[in-house]
C-alpha positions in Angstrom: 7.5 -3.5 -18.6 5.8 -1.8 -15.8 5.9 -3.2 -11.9 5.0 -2.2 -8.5 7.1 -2.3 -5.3 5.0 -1.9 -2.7 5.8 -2.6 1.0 6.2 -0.6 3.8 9.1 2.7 4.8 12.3 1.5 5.0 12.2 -2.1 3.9 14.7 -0.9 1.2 12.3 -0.9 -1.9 14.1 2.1 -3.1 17.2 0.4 -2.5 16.5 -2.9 -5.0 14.8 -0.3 -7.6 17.9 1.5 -8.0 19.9 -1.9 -8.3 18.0 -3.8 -10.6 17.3 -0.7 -12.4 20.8 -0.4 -13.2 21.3 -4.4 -14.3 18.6 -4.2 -16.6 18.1 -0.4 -18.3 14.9 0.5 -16.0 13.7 3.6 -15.1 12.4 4.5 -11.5 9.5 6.7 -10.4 9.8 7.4 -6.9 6.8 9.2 -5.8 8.3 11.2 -2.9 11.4 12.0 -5.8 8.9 13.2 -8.2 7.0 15.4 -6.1 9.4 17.1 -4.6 11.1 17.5 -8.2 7.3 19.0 -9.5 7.5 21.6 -7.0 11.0 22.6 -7.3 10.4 23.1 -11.1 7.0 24.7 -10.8 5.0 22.9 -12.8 1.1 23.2 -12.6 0.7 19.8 -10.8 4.1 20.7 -8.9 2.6 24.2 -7.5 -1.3 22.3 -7.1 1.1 20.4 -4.8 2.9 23.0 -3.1 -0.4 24.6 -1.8 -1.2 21.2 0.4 2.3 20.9 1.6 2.7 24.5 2.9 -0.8 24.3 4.7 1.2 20.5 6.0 -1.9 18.6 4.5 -1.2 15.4 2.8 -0.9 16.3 -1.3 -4.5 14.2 -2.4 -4.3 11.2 -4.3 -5.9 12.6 -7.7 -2.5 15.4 -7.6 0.1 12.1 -7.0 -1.8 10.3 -9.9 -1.3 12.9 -12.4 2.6 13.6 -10.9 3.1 9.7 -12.0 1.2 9.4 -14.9 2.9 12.6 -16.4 6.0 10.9 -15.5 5.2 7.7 -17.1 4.4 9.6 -20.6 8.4 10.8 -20.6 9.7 7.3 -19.9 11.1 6.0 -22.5 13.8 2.4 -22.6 12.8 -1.1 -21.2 10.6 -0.2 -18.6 10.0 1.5 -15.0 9.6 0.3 -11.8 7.1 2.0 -9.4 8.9 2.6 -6.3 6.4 3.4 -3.2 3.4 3.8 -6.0 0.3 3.6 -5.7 0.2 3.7 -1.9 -3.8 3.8 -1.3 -6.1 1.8 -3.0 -7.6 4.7 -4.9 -3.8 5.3 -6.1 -4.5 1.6 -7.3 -7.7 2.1 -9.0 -6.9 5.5 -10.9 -3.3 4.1 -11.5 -5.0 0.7 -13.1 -8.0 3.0 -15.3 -4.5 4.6 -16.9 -3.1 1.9 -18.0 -5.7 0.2 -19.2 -4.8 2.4 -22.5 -1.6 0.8 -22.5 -0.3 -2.6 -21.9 -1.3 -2.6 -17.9 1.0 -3.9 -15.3 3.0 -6.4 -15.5 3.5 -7.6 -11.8 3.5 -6.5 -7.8 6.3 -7.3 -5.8 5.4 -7.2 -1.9 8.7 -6.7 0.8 7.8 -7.9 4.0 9.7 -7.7 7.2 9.3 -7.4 11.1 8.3 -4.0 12.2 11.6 -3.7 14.8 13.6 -4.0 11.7 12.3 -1.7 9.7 12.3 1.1 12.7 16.2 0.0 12.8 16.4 0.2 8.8 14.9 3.7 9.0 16.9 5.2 11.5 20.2 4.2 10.4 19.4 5.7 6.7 20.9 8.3 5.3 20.1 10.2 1.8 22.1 12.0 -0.4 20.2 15.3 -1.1 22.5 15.7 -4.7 22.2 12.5 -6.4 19.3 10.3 -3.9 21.6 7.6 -3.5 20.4 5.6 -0.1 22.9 4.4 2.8 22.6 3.1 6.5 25.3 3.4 8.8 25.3 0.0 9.5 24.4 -1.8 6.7 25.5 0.3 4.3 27.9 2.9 5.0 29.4 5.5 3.0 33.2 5.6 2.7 33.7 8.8 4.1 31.1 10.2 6.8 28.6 12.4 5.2 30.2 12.3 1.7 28.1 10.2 -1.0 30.6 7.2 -2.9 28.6 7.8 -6.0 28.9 11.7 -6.3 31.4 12.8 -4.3 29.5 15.8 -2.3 28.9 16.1 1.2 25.4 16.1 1.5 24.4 13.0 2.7 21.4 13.5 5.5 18.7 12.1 7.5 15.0 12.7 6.7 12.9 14.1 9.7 10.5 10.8 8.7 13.3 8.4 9.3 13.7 9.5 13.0 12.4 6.4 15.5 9.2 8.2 16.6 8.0 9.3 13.4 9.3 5.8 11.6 6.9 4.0 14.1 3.5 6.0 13.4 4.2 6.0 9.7 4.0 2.1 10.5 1.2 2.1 12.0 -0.6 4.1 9.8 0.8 2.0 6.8 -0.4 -1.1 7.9 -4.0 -1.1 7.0 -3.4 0.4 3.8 -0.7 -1.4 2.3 -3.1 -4.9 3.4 -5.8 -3.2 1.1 -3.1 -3.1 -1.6 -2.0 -6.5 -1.3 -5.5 -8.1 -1.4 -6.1 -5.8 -4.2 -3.3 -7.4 -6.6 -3.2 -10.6 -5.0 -7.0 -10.9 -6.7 -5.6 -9.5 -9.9 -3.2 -12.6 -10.1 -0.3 -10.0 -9.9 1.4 -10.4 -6.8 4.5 -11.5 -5.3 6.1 -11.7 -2.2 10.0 -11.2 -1.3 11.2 -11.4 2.4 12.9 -8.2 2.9 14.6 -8.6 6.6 17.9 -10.4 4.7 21.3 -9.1 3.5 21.0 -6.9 0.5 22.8 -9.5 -2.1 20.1 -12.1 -1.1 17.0 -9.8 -1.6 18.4 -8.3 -4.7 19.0 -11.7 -6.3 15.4 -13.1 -6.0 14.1 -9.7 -7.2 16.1 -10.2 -10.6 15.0 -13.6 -10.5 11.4 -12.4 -10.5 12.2 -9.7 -13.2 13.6 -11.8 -15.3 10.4 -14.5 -15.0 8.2 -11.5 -16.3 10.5 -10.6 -19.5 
């Protein structure tokens, strides 16, 4: 099994991949994960990588294609779930041409939301920098401040993209490109929408639910 959850920063797709992930022996690719793991490790895509992030261009979509698709090839158990993958339509279209040599994907499930919460999502988030696992002050608070419940170190932190300003133009930018997406896989017959701006209980159990209708 191979699905896509698209949507835009902060709605907490990274959140329900982890959690269903879990229930059900998935794997995750998080683009923004692997990457950064590519580079840290050297690897030839990794340091291809590197040269557009220390010049602070955007890493080109052919680069994040092969990062994923090399990831892909050492996934190995019941599945993966493509957290914030493709996230341009020519990330779409090269993603699609590579799996057209395997089964293909097997569905597309849109979180939508109202901007104001997602800028409120954002802000409150914090990541821990040893294990990835995501928080929010609010919502979802670690037991001890700055400490991570799942691995015990201090190192919990706030990305320089999660800050309000930045949060807002990512939004902006995101919009007409994640609507290209969506029309994209709605005419493929694979999408699904979830409503995102809910408790995290609610969300999670209609995502199973739509899991479990593609087993």
């Amino acid at each position: 099994m191979i699905v896509v959850f698209l949507g835009p920063p902060a709605i907490g797709k990274g959140t329900q991949a982890r959690r269903i992930a879990r229930e059900r022996g998935l794997s995750v690719i998080s683009t923004g994960d692997k990457l950064r793991e590519a580079v840290a490790q050297g690897t030839d895509v990794g340091q291809e990588a590197k040269k557009f992030i220390d010049q602070g261009q955007l890493v080109p979509d052919e680069v994040v294609v092969r990062i994923v698709t090399d990831s892909l090839r050492s996934i190995n158990g019941n599945g993966v779930i493509l957290d914030g993958f493709p996230r341009t339509l020519s990330q779409a279209e090269s993603l699609e041409t590579h799996l057209e040599k395997e089964a293909g994907l097997d569905g597309v499930l849109h979180f939508e939301a109202p901007t104001e919460m997602l800028i409120g999502r954002a802000s409150g988030r914090r990541i821990c920098r040893n294990c990835q696992e995501i928080y929010h002050l609010e919502f979802r608070p670690p037991r001890s401040e700055g400490v991570c419940d799942a691995c015990g170190q201090e190192t919990l932190y706030q990305r320089t993209d999660d800050q309000e300003e930045a949060v807002r133009r990512r939004l902006e930018g995101d919009q007409l490109t994640t609507q290209k997406l969506v029309d994209f896989y709605q005419e493929r017959g694979l999408l699904a929408r979830v409503a995102a701006d809910r408790d995290v209980d609610s969300i999670a159990k209609d995502v199973s639910l739509w899991v479990e209708g593609l087993s």
